[in-house]
C-alpha positions as CSV (number, residue, x, y, z in Angstrom):
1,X,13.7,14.6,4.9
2,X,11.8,16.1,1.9
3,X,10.0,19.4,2.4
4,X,6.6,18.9,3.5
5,X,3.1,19.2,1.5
6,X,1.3,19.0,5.1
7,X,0.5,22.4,6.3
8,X,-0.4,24.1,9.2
9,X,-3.5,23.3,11.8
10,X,-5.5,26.9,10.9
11,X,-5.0,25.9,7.1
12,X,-7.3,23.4,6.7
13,X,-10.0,25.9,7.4
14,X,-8.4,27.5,3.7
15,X,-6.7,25.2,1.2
16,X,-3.6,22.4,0.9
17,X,-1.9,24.6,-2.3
18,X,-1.6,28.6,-3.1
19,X,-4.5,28.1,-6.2
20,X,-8.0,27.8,-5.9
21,X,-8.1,24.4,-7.7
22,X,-10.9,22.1,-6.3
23,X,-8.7,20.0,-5.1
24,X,-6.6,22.1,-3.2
25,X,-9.6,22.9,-0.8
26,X,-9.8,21.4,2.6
27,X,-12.8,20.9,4.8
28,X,-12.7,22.2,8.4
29,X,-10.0,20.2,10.8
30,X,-13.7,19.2,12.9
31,X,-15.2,17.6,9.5
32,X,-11.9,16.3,8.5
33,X,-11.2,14.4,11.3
34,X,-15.1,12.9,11.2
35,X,-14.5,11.9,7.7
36,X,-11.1,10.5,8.7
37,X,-12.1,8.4,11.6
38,X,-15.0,7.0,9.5
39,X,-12.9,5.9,6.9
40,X,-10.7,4.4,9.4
41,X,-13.4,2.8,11.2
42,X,-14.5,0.6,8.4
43,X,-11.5,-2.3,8.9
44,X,-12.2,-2.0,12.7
45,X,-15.6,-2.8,11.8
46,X,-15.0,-5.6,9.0
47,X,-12.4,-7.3,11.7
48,X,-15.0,-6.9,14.6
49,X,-18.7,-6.8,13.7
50,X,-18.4,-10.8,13.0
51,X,-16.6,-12.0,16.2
52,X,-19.7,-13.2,18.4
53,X,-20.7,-15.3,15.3
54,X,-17.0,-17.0,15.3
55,X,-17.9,-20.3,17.3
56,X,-21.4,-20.7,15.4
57,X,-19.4,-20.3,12.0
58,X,-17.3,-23.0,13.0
59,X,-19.9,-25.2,13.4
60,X,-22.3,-23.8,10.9
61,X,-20.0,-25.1,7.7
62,X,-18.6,-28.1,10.0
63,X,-15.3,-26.7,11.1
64,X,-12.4,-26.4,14.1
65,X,-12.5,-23.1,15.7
66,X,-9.0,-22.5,14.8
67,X,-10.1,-22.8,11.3
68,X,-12.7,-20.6,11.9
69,X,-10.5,-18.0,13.2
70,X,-8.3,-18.4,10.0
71,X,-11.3,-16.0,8.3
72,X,-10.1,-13.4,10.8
73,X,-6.5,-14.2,9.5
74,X,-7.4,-13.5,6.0
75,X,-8.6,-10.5,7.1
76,X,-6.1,-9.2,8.6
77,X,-3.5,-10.1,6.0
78,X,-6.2,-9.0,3.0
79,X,-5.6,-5.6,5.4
80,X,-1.8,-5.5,5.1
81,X,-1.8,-6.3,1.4
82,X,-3.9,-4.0,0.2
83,X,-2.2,-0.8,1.9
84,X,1.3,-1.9,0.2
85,X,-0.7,-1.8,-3.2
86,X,-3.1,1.1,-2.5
87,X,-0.2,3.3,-0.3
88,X,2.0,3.6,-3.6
89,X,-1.3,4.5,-6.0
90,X,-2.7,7.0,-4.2
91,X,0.6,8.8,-3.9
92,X,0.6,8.1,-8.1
93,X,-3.5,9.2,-8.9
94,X,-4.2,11.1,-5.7
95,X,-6.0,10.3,-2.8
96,X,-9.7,9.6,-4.0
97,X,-9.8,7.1,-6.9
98,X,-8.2,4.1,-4.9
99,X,-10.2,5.0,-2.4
100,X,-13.2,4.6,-3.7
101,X,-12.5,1.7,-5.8
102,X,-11.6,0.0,-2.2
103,X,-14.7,0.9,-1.0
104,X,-16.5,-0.7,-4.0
105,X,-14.8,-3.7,-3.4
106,X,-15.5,-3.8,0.2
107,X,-19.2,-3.9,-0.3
108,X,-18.6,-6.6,-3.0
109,X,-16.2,-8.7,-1.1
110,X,-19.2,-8.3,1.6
111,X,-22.2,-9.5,-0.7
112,X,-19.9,-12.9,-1.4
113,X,-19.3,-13.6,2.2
114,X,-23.6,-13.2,2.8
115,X,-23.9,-15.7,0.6
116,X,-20.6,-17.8,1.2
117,X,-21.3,-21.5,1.2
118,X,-18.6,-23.1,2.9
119,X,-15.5,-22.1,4.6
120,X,-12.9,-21.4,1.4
121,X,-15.0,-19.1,0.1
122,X,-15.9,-17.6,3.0
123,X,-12.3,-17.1,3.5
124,X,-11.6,-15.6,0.3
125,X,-13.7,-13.1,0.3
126,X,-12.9,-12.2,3.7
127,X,-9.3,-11.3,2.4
128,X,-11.2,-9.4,-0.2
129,X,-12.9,-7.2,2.9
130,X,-9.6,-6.4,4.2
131,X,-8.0,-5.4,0.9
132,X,-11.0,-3.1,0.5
133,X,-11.2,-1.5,4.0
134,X,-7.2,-1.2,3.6
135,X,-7.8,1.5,0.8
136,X,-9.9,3.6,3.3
137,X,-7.4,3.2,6.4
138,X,-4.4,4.2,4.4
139,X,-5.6,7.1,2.6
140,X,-7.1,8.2,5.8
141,X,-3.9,8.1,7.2
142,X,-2.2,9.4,4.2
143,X,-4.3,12.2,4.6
144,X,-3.5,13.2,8.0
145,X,0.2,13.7,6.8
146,X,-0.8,16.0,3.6
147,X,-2.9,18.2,6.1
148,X,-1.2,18.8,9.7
149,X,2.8,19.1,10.5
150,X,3.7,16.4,13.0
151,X,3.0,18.6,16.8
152,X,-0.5,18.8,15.1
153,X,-0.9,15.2,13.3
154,X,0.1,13.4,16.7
155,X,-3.6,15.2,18.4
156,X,-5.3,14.9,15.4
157,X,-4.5,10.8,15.5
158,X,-6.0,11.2,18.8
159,X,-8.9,12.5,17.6
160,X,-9.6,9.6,14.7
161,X,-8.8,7.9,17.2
162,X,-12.1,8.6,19.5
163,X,-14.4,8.4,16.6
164,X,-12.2,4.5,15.3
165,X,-12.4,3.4,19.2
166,X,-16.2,3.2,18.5
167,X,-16.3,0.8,15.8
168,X,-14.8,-2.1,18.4
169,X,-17.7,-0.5,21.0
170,X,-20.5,-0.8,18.6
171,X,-19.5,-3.9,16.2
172,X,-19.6,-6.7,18.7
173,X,-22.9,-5.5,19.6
174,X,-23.9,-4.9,16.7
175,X,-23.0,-8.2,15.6
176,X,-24.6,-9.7,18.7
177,X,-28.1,-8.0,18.0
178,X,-28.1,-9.2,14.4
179,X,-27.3,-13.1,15.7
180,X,-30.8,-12.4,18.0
181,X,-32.9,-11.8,14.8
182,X,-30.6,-13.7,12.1
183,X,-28.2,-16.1,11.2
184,X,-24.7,-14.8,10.8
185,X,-25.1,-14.4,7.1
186,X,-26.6,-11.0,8.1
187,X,-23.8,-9.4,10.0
188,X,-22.3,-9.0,6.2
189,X,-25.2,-7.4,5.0
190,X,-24.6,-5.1,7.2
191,X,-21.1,-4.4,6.2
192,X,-22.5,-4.3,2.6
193,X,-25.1,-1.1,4.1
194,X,-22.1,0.3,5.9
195,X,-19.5,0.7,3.1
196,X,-22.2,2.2,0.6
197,X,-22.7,4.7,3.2
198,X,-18.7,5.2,3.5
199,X,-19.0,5.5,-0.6
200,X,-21.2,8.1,-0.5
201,X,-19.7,10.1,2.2
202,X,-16.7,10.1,0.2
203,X,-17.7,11.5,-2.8
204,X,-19.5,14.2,-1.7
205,X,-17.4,15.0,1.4
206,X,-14.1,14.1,1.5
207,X,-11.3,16.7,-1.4
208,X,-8.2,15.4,-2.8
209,X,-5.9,16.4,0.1
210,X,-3.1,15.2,-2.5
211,X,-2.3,18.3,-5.0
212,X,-1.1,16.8,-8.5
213,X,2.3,19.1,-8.0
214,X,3.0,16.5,-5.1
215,X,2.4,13.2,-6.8
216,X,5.1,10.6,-7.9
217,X,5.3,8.9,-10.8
218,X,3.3,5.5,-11.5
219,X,6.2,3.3,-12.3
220,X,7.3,-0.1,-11.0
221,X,10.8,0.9,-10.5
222,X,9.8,4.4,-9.1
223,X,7.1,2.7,-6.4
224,X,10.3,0.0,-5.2
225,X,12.4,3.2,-4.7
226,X,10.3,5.0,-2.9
227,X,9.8,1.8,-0.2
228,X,13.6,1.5,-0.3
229,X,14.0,5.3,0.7
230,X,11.1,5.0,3.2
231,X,12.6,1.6,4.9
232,X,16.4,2.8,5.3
233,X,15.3,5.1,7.8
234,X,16.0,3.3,10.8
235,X,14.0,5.4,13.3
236,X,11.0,5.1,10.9
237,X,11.3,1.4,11.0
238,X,11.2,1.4,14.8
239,X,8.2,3.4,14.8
240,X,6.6,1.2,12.7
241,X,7.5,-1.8,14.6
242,X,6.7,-0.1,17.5
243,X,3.3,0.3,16.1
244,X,2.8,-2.8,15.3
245,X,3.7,-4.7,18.0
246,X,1.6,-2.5,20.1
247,X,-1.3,-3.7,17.5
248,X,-0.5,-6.8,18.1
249,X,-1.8,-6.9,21.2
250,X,-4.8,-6.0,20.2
251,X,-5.1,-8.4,18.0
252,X,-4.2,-11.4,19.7
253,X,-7.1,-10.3,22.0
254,X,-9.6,-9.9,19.6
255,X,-8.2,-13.5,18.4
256,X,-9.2,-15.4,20.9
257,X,-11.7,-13.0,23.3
258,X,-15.0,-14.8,22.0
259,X,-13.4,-18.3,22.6
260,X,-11.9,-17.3,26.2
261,X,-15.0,-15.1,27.1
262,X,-17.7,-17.2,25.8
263,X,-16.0,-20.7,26.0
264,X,-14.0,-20.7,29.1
265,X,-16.0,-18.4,30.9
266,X,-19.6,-19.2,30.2
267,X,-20.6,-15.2,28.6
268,X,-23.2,-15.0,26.1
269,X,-23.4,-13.3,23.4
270,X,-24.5,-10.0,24.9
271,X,-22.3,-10.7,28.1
272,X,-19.4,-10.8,25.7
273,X,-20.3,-7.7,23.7
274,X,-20.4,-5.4,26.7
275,X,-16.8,-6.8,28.2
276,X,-15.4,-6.3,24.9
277,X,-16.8,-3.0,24.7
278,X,-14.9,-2.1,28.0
279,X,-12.1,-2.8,26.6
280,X,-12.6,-0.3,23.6
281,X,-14.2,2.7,26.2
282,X,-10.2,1.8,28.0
283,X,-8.5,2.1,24.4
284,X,-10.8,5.3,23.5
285,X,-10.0,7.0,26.8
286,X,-6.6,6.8,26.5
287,X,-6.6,8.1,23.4
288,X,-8.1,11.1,24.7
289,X,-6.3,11.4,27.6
290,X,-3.0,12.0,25.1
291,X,-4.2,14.6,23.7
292,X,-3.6,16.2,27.0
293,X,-0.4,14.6,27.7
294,X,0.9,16.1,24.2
295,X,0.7,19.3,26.2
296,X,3.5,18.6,27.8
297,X,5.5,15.9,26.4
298,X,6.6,14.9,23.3
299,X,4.7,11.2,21.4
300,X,7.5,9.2,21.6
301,X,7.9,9.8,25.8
302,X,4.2,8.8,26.1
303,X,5.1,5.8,23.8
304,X,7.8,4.7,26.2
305,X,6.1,5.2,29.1
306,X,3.1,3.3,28.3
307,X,4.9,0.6,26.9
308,X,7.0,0.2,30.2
309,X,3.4,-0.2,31.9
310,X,2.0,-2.2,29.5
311,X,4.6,-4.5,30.2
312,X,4.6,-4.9,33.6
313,X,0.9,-5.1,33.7
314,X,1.5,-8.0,31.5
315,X,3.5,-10.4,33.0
316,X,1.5,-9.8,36.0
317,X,-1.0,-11.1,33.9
318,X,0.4,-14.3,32.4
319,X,1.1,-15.2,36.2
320,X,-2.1,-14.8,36.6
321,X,-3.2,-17.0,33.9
322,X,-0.8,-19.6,34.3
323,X,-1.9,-20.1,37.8
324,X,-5.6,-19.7,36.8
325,X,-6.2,-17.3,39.8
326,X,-8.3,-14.6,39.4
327,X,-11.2,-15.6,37.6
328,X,-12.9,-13.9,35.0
329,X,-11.8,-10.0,36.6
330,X,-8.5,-11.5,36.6
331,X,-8.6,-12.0,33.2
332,X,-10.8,-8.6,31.7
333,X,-9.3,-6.3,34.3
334,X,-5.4,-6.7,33.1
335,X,-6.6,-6.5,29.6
336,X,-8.5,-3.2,29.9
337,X,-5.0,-1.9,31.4
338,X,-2.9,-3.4,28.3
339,X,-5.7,-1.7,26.1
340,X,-5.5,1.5,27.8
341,X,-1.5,1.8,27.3
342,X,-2.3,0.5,23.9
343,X,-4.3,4.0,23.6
344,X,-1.2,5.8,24.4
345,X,1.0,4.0,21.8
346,X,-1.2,3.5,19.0
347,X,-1.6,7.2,18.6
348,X,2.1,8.3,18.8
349,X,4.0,5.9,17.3
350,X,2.8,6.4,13.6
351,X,2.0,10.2,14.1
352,X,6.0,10.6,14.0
353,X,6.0,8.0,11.5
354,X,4.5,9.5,9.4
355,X,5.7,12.8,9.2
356,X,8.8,11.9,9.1
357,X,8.0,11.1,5.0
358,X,5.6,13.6,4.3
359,X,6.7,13.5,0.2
360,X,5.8,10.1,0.4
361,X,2.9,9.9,2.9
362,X,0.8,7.1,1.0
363,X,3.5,4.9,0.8
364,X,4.9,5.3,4.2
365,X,0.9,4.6,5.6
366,X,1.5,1.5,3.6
367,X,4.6,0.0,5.3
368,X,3.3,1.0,8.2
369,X,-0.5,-0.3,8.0
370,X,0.9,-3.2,6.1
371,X,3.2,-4.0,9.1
372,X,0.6,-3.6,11.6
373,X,-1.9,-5.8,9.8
374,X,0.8,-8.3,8.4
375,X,1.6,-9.0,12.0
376,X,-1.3,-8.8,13.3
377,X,-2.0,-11.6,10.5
378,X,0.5,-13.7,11.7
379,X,-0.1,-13.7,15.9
380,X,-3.9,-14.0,15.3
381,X,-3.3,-17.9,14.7
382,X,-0.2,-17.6,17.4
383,X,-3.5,-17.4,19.9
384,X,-5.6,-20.8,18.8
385,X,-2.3,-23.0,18.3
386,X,-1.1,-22.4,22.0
387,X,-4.7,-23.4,23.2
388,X,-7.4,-20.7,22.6
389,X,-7.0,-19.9,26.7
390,X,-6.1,-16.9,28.8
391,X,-2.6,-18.0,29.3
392,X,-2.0,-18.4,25.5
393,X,-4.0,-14.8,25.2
394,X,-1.6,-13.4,28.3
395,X,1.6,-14.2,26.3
396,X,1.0,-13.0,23.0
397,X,-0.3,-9.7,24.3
398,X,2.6,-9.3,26.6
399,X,6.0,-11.2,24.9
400,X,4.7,-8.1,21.6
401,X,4.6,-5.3,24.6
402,X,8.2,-6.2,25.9
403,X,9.8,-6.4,22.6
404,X,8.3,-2.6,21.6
405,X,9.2,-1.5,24.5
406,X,13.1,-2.1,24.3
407,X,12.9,-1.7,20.7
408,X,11.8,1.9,21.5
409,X,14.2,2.7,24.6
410,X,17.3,1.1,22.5
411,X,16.8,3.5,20.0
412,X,16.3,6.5,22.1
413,X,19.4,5.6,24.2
414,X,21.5,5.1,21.2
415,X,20.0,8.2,19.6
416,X,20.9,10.4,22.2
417,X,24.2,9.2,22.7
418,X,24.9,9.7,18.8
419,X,24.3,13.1,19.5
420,X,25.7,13.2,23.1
421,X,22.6,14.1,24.7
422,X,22.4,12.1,28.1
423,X,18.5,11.8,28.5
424,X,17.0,9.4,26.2
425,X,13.6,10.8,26.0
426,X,14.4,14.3,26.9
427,X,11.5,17.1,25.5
428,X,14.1,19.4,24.2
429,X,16.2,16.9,22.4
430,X,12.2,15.5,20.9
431,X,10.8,18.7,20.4
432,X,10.6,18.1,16.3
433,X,9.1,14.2,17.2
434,X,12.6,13.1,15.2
435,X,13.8,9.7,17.7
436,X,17.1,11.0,19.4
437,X,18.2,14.0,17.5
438,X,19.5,16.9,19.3
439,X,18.2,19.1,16.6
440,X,15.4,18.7,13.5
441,X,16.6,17.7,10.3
442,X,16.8,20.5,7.9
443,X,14.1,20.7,5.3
């Protein structure tokens, strides 16, 4: 790999570069990883906030609820599109331009879906949400590997993590005290409140974390290369797959929760807010409860190991479903387990990512947002075609667990064995974070 711009935990209190330049200056890693986790939280927020108001969409502009749910599909793949375009620009102008140009067009994108008045449009500008919150996820991330080497950037994911696990607490709630007072209209007015607020935080808070000595030329042919040298490294690829199937999970329940929750089950709107909220206190907890486990072994163990639970968990829970035993705790209580491994993946997986392309940090958060939200694009639908039920819900979540998992342990073992190291996931043969190599690559 390519020497590294990121620098060490203790200077971010100081500066990213050895000149005083504006730009070069860093907030402290506290403030950073506030900033960070807001930024982050704003797709979370966009995906979520509208979910209670799904069904009475539908039926509002005369619609299926699988067409319905195809807004939430434009948003997710308005999310994946928009970090392949912004990953490669802010590695070209810096970090804070395309950032804030996303945000703009977040809060426009959010003033056409208040007054959308039927389902296309609607649609449309949904996309146009997720293309804006895209530019504040992947420079966020993009930051992360500019600031903090990879033993640091796995806890510091952690920690954006805790303050992004509250955007799924809040947003259905949210959502759901809005739809008390308002029509659903109003849930994007709030969004349009929310991403001025992100604006403004942004340009007085938030540096360029991306010195112009580290920047990459804007040039068709130079952006294909660097995606070229970012995807033929296999072990990246499998972290990013791995990170996206994990997120795939969470997708395909946020897909279909409201129908199963509210439709099969009977829960209002508030009901359903507080179950799904559950669910994110599991996901946030986890999260936090890695940052411990970092102590003592490396991201990609924790990765395998919660996958491997995650797994079984889940085809305990499509027997379940199938046989329509359990009820509704037979249903919320294997989720909040899937959720809580999920906390233990979605951490880990792209911290190593990511530092394993530090000199092209935007673009790699691109692949690997792109991938995540791409996917998570395509199983969204997966959940209403099968039947918009538990069983259909059960099986997405879990076939996506089962195939990280041995996409993950595959690698390891072969990894190892390339280097004729017997233990897959051993700490010593992980210590750098690099998948199966006895030893770090040289700088």
């Amino acid at each position: 790999m390519a020497t590294s711009p990121a620098v060490d935990a203790t200077a971010v209190e100081s500066t990213t570069s050895g000149d005083s330049s504006p730009e070069a200056k860093s907030p402290s890693r506290t403030k950073m990883v506030l900033i960070l986790g807001l930024l982050v939280a704003l797709g979370p927020l966009t995906i979520d906030m509208y979910l209670p108001a799904l069904p009475k969409i539908g039926d509002d502009l005369g619609v299926s609820s699988s067409v319905a749910q195809l807004t939430l599909t434009g948003t997710l793949a308005g999310l994946a599109l928009g970090q392949l375009i912004v990953g490669p620009l802010s590695d070209s102008l810096g970090r804070r331009r395309p950032l804030m140009a996303g945000i703009a067009l977040h809060m426009l994108a959010s003033l056409v879906c208040l007054f959308a008045p039927n389902i296309a449009v609607l649609g449309v500008a949904r996309g146009l949400q997720g293309v804006g919150a895209a530019a504040a996820m992947v420079v966020a991330f993009a930051a992360i590997g500019d600031l903090f080497e990879e033993s640091v950037a796995a806890t510091v994911f952690s920690r954006v993590m805790l303050v992004l696990g509250a955007a799924p607490v809040l947003a259905p709630s949210l959502g759901a005290v809005v739809l008390l007072k308002a029509s659903w209209h109003w849930v994007f007015a709030v969004l349009v409140v929310m991403a001025g607020a992100l604006l403004l935080l942004a340009a007085l808070a938030l540096p360029e974390t991306l010195p112009a000595s580290h920047r990459r030329p804007l040039k068709v042919r130079s952006i294909a290369a660097t995606y070229v040298e970012v995807l033929r490294d296999v072990r990246f690829v499998v972290l990013v797959l791995v990170a996206a199937l994990g997120m795939s999970g969470l997708f395909a329940y946020i897909a279909g929760a409201a129908f199963v929750l509210q439709g099969r089950y009977g829960l209002d709107q508030q009901a359903f807010a507080l179950v799904f909220a559950a669910g994110a206190v599991a996901l946030i907890g986890a999260t936090q409860f890695n940052v411990v486990l970092l102590r003592r072994f490396t991201p990609q163990t924790i990765a395998l190991w919660a996958l491997a639970a995650a797994s079984v968990v889940g085809v305990v829970f499509v027997g379940l479903s199938a046989a329509h035993v359990g009820g509704l705790f037979g249903f919320v209580i294997p989720v909040w387990a899937i959720l809580g491994a999920m906390g233990l993946v979605i951490p880990n997986a792209p911290a190593v990512a990511l530092t394993r392309h530090p000199e092209a940090a935007g673009t790699a958060a691109a692949a690997l947002g792109a991938a995540q939200f791409g996917l998570g694009a395509a199983i969204a639908p997966l959940v209403g075609v099968l039947g918009n039920d538990e069983f259909a819900l059960a099986l997405v979540m879990t076939v996506g667990m089962v195939i990280a998992l041995f996409a993950l342990a595959l690698t390891l073992r072969v990894g190892a064995r390339a280097v004729g190291t017997p233990a897959p996931v051993s700490k010593d043969n992980e210590r750098d974070g690099v998948i199966g190599d006895a030893v770090p690559e040289p700088a």
